[in-house]
Structures are given as structure tokens and as C-alpha cells.
DRENDO-1510 file (C-alpha; in Angstrom, 1 decimal, always signed):
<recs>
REC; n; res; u; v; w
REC; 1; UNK; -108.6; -8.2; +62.4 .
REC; 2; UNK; -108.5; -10.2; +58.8 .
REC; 3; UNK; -105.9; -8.0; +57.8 .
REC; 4; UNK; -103.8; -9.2; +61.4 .
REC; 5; UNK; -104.5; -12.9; +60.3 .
REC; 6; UNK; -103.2; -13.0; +56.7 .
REC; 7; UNK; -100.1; -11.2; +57.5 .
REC; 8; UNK; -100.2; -13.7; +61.0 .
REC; 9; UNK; -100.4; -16.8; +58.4 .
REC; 10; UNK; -98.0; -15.4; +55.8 .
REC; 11; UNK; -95.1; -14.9; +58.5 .
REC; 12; UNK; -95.4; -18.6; +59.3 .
REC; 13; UNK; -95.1; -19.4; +55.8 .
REC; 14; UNK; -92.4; -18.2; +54.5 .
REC; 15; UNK; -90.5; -18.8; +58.6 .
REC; 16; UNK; -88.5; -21.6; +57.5 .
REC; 17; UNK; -88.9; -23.3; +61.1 .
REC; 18; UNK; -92.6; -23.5; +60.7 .
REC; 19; UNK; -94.4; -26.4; +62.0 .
REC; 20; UNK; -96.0; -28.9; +59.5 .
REC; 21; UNK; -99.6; -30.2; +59.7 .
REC; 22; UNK; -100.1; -32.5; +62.3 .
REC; 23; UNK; -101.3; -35.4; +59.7 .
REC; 24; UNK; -101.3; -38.9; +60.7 .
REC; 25; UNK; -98.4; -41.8; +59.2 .
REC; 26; UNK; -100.4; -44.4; +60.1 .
REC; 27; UNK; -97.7; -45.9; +62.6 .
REC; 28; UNK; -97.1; -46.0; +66.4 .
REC; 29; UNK; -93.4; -47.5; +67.1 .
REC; 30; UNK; -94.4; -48.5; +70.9 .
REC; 31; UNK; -91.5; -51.0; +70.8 .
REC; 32; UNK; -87.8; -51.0; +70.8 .
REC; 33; UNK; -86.8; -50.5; +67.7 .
REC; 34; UNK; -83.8; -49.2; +64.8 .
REC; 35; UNK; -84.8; -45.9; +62.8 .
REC; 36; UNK; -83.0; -46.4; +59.2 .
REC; 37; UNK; -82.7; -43.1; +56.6 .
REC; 38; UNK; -82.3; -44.3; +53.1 .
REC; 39; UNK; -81.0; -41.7; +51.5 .
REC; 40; UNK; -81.9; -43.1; +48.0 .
REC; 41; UNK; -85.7; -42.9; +48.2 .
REC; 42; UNK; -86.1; -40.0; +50.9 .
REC; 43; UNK; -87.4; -42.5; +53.6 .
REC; 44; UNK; -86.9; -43.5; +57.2 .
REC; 45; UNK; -87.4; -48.1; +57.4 .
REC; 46; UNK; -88.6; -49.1; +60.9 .
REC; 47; UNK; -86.6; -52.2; +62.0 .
REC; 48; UNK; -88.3; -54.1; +65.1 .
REC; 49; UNK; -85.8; -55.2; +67.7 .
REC; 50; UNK; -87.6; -58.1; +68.6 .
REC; 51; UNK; -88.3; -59.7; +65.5 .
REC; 52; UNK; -85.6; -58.5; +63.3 .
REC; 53; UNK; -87.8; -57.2; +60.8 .
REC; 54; UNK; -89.2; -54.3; +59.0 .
REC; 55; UNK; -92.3; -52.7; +60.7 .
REC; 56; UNK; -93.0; -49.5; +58.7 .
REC; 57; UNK; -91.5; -47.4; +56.0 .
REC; 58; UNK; -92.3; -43.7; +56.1 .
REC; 59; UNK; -91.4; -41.1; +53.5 .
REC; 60; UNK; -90.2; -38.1; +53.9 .
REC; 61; UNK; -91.5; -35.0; +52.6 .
REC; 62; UNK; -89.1; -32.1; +51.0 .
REC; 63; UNK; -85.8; -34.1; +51.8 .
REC; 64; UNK; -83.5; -34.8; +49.4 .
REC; 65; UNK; -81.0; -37.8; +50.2 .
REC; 66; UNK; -81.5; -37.3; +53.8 .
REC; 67; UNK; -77.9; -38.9; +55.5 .
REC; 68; UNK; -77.7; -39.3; +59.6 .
REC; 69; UNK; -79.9; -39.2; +62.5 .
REC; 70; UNK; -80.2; -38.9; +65.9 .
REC; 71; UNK; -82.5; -40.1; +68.8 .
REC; 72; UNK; -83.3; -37.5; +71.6 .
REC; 73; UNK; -81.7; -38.1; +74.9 .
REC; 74; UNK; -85.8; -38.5; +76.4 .
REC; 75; UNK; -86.6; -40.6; +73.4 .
REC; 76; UNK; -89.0; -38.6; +72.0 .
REC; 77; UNK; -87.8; -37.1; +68.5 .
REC; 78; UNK; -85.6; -37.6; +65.8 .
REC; 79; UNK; -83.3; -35.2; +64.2 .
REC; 80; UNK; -81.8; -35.9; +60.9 .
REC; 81; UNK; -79.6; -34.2; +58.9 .
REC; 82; UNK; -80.6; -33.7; +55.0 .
REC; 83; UNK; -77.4; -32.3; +53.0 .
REC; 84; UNK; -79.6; -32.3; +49.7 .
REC; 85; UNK; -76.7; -34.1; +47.7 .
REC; 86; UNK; -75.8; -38.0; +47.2 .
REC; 87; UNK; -72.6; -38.4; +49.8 .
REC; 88; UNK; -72.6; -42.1; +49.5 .
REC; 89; UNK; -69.8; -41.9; +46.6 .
REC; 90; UNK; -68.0; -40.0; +49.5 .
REC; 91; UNK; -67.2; -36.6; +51.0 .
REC; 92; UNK; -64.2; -35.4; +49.4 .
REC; 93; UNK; -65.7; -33.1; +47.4 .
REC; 94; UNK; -68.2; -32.1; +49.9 .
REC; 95; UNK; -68.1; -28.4; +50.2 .
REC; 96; UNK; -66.8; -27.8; +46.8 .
REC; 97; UNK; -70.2; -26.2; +45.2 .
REC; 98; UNK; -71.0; -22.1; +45.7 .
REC; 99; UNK; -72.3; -21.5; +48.7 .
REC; 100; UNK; -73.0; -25.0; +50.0 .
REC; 101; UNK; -75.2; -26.1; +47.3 .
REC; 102; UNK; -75.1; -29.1; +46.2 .
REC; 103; UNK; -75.8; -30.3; +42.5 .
REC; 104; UNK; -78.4; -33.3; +42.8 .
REC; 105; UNK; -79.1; -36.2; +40.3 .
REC; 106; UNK; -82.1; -34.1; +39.3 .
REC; 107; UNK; -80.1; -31.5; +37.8 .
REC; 108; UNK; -80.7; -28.3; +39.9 .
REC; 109; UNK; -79.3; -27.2; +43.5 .
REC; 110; UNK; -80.5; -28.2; +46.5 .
REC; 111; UNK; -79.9; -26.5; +50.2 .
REC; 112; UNK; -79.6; -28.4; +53.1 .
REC; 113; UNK; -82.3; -29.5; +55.6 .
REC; 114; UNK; -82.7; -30.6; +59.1 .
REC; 115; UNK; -85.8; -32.3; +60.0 .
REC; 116; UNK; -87.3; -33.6; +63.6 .
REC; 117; UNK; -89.5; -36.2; +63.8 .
REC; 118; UNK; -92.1; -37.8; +66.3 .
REC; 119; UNK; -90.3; -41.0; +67.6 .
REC; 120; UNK; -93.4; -42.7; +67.8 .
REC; 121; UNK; -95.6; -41.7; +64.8 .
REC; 122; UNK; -92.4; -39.8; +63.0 .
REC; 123; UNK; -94.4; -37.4; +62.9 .
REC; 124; UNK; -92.6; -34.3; +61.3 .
REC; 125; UNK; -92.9; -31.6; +64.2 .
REC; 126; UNK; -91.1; -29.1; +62.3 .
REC; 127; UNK; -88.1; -28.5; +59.6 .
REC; 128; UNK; -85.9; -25.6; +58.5 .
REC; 129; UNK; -83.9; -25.0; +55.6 .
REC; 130; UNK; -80.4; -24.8; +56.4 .
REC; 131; UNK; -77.8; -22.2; +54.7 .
REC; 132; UNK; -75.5; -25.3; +54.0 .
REC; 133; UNK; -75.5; -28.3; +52.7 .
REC; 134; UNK; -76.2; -30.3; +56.4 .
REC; 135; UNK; -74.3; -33.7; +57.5 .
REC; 136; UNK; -75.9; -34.5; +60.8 .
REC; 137; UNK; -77.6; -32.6; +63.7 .
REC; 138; UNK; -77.0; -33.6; +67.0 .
REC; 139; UNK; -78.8; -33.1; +70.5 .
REC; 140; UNK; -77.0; -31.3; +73.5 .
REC; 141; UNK; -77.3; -34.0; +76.7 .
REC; 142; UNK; -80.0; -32.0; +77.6 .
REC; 143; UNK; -82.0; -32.2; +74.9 .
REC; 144; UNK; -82.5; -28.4; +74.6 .
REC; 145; UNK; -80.6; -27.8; +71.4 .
REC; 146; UNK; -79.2; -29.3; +68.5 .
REC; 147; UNK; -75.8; -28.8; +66.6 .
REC; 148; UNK; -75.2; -28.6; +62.9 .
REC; 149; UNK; -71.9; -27.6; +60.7 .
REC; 150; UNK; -72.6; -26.1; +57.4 .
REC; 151; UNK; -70.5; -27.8; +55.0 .
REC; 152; UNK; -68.7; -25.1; +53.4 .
REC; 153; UNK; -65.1; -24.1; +53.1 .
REC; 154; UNK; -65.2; -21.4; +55.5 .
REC; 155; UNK; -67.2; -23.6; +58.1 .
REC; 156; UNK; -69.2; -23.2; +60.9 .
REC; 157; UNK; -71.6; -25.0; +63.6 .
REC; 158; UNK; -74.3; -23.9; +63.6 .
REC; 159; UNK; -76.7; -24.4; +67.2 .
REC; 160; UNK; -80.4; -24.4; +66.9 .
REC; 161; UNK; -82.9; -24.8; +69.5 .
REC; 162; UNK; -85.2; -28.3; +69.8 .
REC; 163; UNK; -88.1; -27.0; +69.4 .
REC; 164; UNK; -88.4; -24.1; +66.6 .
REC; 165; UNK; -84.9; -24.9; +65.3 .
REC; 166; UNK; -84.0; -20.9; +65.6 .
REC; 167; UNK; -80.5; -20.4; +65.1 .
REC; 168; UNK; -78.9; -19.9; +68.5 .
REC; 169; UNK; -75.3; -19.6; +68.2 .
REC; 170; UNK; -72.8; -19.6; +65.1 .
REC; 171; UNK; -69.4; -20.7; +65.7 .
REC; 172; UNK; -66.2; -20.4; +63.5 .
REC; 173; UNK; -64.6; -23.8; +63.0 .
REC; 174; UNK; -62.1; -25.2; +60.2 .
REC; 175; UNK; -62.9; -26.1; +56.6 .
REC; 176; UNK; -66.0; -28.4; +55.5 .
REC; 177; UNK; -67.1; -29.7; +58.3 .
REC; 178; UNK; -69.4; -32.5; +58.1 .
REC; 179; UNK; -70.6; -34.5; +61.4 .
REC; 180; UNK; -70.7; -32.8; +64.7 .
REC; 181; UNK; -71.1; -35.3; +67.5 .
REC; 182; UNK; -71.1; -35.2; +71.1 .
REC; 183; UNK; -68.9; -36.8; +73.8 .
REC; 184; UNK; -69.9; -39.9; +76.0 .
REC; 185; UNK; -70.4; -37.3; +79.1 .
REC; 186; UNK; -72.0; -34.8; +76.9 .
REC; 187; UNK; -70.0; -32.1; +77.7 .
REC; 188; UNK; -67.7; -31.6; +74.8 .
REC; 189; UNK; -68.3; -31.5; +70.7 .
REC; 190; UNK; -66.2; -32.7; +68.0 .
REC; 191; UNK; -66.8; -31.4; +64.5 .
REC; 192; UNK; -64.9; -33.1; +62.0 .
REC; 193; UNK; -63.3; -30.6; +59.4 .
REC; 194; UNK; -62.9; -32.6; +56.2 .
REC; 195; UNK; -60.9; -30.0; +54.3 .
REC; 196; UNK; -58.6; -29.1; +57.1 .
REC; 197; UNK; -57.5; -32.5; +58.4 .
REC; 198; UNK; -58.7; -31.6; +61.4 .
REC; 199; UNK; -61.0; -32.7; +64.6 .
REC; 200; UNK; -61.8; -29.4; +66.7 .
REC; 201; UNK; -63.1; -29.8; +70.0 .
REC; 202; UNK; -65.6; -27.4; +71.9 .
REC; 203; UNK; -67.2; -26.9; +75.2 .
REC; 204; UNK; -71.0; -27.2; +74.9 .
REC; 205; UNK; -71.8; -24.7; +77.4 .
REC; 206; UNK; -68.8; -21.7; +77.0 .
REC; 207; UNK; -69.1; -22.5; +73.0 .
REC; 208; UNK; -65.2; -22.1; +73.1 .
REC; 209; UNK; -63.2; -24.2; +71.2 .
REC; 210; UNK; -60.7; -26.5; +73.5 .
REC; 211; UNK; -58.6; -28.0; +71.1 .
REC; 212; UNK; -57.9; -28.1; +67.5 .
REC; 213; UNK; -56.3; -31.7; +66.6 .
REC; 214; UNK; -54.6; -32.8; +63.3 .
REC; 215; UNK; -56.0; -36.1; +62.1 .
REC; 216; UNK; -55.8; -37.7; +59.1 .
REC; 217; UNK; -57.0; -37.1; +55.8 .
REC; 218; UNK; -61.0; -36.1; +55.1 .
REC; 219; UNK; -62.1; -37.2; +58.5 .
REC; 220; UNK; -65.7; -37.7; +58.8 .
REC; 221; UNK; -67.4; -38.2; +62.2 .
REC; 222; UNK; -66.0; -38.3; +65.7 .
REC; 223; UNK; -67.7; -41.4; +67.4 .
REC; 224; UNK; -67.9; -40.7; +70.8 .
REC; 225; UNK; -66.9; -43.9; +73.3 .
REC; 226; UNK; -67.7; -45.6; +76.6 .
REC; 227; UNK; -63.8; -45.7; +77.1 .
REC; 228; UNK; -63.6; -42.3; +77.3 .
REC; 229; UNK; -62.3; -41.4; +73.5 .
REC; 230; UNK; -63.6; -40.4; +70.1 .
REC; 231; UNK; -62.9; -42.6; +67.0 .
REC; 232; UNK; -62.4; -40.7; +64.1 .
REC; 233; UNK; -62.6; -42.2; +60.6 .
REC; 234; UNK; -60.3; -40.9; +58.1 .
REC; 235; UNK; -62.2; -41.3; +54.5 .
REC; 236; UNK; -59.4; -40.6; +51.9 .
REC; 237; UNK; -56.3; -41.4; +54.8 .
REC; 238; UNK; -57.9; -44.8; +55.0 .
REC; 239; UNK; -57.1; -44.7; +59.0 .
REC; 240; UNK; -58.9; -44.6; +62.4 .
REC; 241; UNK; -57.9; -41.5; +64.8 .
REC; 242; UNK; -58.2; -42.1; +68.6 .
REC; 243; UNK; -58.8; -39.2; +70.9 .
REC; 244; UNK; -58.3; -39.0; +74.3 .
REC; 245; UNK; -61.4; -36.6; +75.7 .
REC; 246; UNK; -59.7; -36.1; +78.8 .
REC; 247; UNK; -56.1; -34.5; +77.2 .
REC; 248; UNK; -57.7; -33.8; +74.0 .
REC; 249; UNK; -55.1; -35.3; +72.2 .
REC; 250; UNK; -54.5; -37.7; +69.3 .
REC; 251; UNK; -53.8; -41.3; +71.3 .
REC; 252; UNK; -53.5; -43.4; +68.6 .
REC; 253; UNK; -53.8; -44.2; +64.8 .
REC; 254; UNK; -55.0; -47.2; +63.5 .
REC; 255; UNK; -53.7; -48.0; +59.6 .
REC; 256; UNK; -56.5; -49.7; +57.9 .
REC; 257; UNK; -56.1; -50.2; +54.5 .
REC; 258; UNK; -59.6; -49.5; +53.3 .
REC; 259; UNK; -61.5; -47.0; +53.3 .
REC; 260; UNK; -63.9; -46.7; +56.7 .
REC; 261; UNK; -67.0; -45.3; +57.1 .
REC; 262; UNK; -67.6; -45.8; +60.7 .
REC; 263; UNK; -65.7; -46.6; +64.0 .
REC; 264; UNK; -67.9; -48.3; +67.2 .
REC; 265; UNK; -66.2; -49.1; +70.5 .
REC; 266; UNK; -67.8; -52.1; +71.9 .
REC; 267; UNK; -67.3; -52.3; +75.7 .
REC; 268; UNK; -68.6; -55.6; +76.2 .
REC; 269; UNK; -65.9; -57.4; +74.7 .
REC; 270; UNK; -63.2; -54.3; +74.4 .
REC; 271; UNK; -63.1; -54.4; +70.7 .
REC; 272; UNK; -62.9; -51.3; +68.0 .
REC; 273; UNK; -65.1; -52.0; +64.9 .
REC; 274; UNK; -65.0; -50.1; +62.1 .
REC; 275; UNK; -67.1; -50.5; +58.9 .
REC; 276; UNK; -65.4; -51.3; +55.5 .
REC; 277; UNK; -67.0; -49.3; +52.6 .
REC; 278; UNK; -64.4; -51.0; +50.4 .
REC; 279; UNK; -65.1; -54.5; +50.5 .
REC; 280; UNK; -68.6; -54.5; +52.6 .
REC; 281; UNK; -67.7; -56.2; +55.7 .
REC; 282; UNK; -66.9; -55.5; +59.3 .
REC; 283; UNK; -63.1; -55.4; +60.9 .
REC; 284; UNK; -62.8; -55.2; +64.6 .
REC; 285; UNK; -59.6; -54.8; +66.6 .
REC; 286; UNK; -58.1; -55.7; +70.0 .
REC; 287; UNK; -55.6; -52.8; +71.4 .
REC; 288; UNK; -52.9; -55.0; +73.5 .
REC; 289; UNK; -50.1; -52.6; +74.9 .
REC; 290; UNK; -51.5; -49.2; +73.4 .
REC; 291; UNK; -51.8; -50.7; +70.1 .
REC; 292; UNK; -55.0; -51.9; +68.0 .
REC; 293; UNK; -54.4; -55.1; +66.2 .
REC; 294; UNK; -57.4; -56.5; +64.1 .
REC; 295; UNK; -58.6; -59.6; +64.8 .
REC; 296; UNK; -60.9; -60.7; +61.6 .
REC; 297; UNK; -63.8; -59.4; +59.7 .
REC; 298; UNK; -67.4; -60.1; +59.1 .
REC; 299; UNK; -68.8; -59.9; +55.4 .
REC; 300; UNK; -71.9; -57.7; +55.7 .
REC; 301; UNK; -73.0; -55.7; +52.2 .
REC; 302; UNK; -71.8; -53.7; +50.0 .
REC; 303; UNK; -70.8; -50.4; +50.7 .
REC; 304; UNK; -71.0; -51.3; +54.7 .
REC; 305; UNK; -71.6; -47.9; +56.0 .
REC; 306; UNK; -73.1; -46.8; +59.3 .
REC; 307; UNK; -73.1; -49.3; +62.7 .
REC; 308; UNK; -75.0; -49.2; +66.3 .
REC; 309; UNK; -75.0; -51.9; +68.8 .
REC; 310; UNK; -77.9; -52.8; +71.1 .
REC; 311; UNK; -78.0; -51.5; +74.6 .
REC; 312; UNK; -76.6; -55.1; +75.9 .
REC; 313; UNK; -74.1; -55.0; +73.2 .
REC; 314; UNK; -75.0; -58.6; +72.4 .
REC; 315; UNK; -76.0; -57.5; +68.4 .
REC; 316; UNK; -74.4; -55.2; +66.2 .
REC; 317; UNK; -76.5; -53.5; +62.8 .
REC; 318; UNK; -74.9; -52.4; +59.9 .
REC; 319; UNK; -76.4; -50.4; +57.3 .
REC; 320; UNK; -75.3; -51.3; +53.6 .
REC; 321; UNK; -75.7; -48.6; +51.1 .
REC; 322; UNK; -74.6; -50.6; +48.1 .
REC; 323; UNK; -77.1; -53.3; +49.2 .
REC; 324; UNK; -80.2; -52.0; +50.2 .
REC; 325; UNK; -80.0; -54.0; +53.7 .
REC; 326; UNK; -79.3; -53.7; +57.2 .
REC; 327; UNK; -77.0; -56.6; +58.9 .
REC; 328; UNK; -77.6; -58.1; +61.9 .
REC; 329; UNK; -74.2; -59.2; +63.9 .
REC; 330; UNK; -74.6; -61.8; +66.7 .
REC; 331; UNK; -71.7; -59.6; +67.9 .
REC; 332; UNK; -70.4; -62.6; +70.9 .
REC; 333; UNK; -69.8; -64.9; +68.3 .
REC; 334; UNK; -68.6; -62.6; +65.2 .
REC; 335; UNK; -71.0; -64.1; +62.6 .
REC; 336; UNK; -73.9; -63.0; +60.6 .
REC; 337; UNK; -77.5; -63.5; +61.7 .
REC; 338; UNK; -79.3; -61.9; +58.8 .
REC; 339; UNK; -79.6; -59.7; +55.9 .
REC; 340; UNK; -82.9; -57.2; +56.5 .
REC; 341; UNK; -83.9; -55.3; +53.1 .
REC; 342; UNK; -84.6; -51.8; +53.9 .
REC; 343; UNK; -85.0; -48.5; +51.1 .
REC; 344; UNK; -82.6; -47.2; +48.5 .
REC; 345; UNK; -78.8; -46.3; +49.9 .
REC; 346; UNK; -79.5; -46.9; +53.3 .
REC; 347; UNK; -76.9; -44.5; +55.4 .
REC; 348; UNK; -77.6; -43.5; +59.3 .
REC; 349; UNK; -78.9; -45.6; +61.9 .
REC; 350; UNK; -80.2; -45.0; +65.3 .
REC; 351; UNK; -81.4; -47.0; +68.0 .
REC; 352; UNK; -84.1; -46.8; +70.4 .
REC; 353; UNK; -84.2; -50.0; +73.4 .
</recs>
């Protein structure tokens, strides 16, 4: 029977899925709130939605420059992606290291990670190494599984289950992928391959791939829309690629002349905006007879990076990874509320009203 319960307790730890120890943060977020990852310090900043300023800070334990995350479609849990290198200089060279390593500032290599968190206490429920360096997992509309690309050359999504994150499904795609993201309706997935200049598209239930569009140069994310399209921002082509879920084609392309780092549809007053990691500001755009025009821009920080609005649409946050804040749009009237200091490199954002 003793002999049972070692090998019992040695399986879970070395099973990279195994749960941690259910030990206390010292936080309950019972309120609507913004989930920050700063990727500089390894933490996730707690921004409350009422007041418009920072609750709690929580560190993260074995994460190294953790980058995006995502809010589960009950509101429960967190998933965020940890790719184990510094990708705010950009992604270019993304999946350029052996085997999807990545060199960190420390010195040695470091896998990726994803990691799922209590929304309320964050809480980690459980974390498994991933064989790549990781940009982003995603939940499924159902909240049963998340997606994940490994970030390598020859890339591939990988599909984990919510719970245990046990490898479910692996699924061929193009070159480097980095963030996989889901469309409005749920029912189709976009992975961005950043060394193929490519978007591919797949349906989440078959796991067949639909389409397979050309984009422009190191796309990064598909951002899904209420208007029915994905906004893809082109890091190195400097451009914003419009999909059309529906036909699965290319729709559009929007010439920026910066380089973006994040595309939001805003459906209460029709308007595109799209984050400038160049100058640290906002741009948004009008489309008047199938073509975006910009209107202005709104200085945020520097190195404006990821944006969410709230569920009225009224307020827009920005994360600034240059300036170690989060920006607070009064979206109606394009202008600035506040600057909110929040960790080191502060990256992905997620909202919970």
C-alpha cells in the first residue's frame, strides 16, 4: 500500500498538468474588473472597473514573461499564455531558437507555459509546460477546451482540455504561429502564422482547416469582431488585414504607417482602433464606401500595446508596455481620462463586467 502511494505521488509530480496547492492570495475580485499580465515582473495587476484603480497585484509562480490572457466564457478562470521569452521588442524573430526555446534575459532557455487561474482568488488551478514557446491560449465557446500554437517553424495548434490541460488534438498549421483566437460566433479559429504571411482558418468542431489567407507581413493576432470580421495586425507590414468570416476572405487592407499591435472594432460608434507601438497612442478609423479612413489619434504611453473596451463600449483600456500603465479612454469623446500604473511591460488585457 506505501509502495502504491509513492509511486501515486511521484506520477503527479513529474505530470506536467498537475494541480498546484490550493494556497490562498489573499484576494477575492467579487467586482467587475480588468486582469493585467505584466510580462516584466511575472505578475497579473487587478484594475477595478468602478474606481479606476489598482486592487491587487498577484505574482506568478514559474512564469517567465507571461504575454496574453483570456477570461472563460462562465467567468470563472483565466488562461494565459507564458512563451518564456521577452516579445515586447517584437515577434519577428519569434520561432527562430531550436526547438521553440527561447533565450531569456537570464541567460538560459526557457519553454513555454500556459497557466489557468481562479478568476476570483487567481488562484492557480493548474499549469503545464508546453513543447513551444506559447503566445496565447484561448477557450472554445464552450468553455471545454483551450487552443494554443507552438511557435515554431514547422507550427502547430495545439488543443488542450480546461481542466487537466491534456493535449487533445495537434493540428498542422503554417510557420510560427503566435495568437490563436476565436471568432465572434465561436465557431471558427484563426491562427496567425507569422513566418508564412499567413491567417489560416479552422473549424472548431471538424478541426479542418477552411481557409488559408495571405496577409501581410508577421501578422500577429486575428481580433475577432461584432461586425462579423477578424482584424489582423501586420507587425513588420505595418498594416491592418480585414477578414470577412463569412467568405473567409481578405476584405480589406488598411496602410498604417506604424507599426500596430492591436486592432478593436468598436460597434458603438462603428470605428476600427488599432494601437500604435511606434509612437504610443491610439488611431481609430471610419470605413466610408468599403474604405477605412482614420480620423485622429489619442496619445496613450509608450509602446501602446494591447486594448479592450467595456461591455457598454463607453471606455476603452490600453496597456502600455514602455510605460508601466494602463490608459483609460472616455472612448465617446476620444480623450484621455487617466494614466493607471500597473507592473513591469504590461502586455494582455482581459476584461470581466
Amino acid at each position: 500500500m506505501k509502495l502504491f502511494k509513492y509511486f501515486s505521488f511521484l506520477l503527479c509530480v513529474i505530470h506536467l498538468s498537475c494541480k498546484k496547492p490550493n494556497v490562498s492570495t489573499g484576494v477575492s475580485i467579487d467586482y467587475p474588473a480588468a486582469y493585467i499580465v505584466n510580462g516584466g515582473d511575472n505578475s497579473i495587476s487587478v484594475l477595478n472597473l468602478s474606481t479606476h484603480t489598482i486592487d491587487a497585484t498577484v505574482k506568478l509562480t514559474d512564469a517567465t514573461f507571461p504575454h496574453h490572457i483570456y477570461l472563460s466564457p462562465d467567468k470563472k478562470t483565466l488562461a494565459i499564455g507564458v512563451p518564456g521569452s521577452d516579445l515586447s521588442g517584437g515577434h519577428s524573430n519569434a520561432g527562430g531558437h531550436s526547438h521553440g526555446t527561447s533565450q531569456s534575459s537570464k541567460g538560459h532557455k526557457e519553454m513555454g507555459r500556459i497557466l489557468v487561474l481562479d478568476a476570483v482568488s487567481l488562484q492557480e488551478l493548474v499549469g503545464t509546460k508546453t513543447p513551444a514557446m506559447s503566445h496565447n491560449a484561448v477557450y472554445t465557446s464552450n468553455g471545454k477546451q483551450l487552443w494554443s500554437a507552438k511557435m515554431v517553424e514547422q507550427g502547430q495548434i495545439i488543443v488542450y482540455s480546461n481542466d487537466e490541460l491534456r493535449e487533445l488534438k495537434h493540428i498542422n498549421t503554417g510557420n510560427t504561429p503566435l495568437e490563436v483566437t476565436m471568432s465572434a460566433d465561436g465557431r471558427t479559429a484563426f491562427v496567425a502564422n507569422s513566418g508564412s504571411n499567413t491567417v489560416e482558418a479552422f473549424d472548431v468542431l471538424s478541426y479542418k482547416s477552411k481557409a488559408i489567407l495571405s496577409v501581410g507581413k508577421t501578422p500577429v493576432g486575428a481580433w475577432a469582431a461584432s461586425n462579423n470580421k477578424m482584424y489582423v495586425d501586420n507587425e513588420a507590414g505595418k498594416s491592418i488585414s480585414e477578414i470577412d468570416v463569412s467568405s473567409l476572405k481578405v476584405t480589406a487592407t488598411i496602410t498604417l504607417g506604424f507599426t500596430p499591435a492591436m486592432a478593436q472594432y468598436n460597434k458603438l460608434l462603428d470605428e476600427l482602433w488599432v494601437s500604435d507601438a511606434t509612437s504610443g497612442s491610439i488611431h481609430y478609423y471610419k470605413k466610408a464606401n468599403g474604405v477605412w479612413t482614420e480620423n485622429a489619434s489619442i496619445d496613450t504611453g509608450a509602446d501602446a500595446h494591447a486594448l479592450a473596451f467595456s461591455a457598454d463600449e463607453k471606455t476603452c483600456y490600453i496597456t502600455n508596455q514602455g510605460a508601466a500603465t494602463v490608459s483609460i479612454i472616455d472612448v465617446i469623446n476620444h480623450i484621455k481620462i487617466k494614466d493607471v500604473s500597473v507592473g513591469s511591460k504590461p502586455n494582455g488585457i482581459v476584461l470581466r463586467n
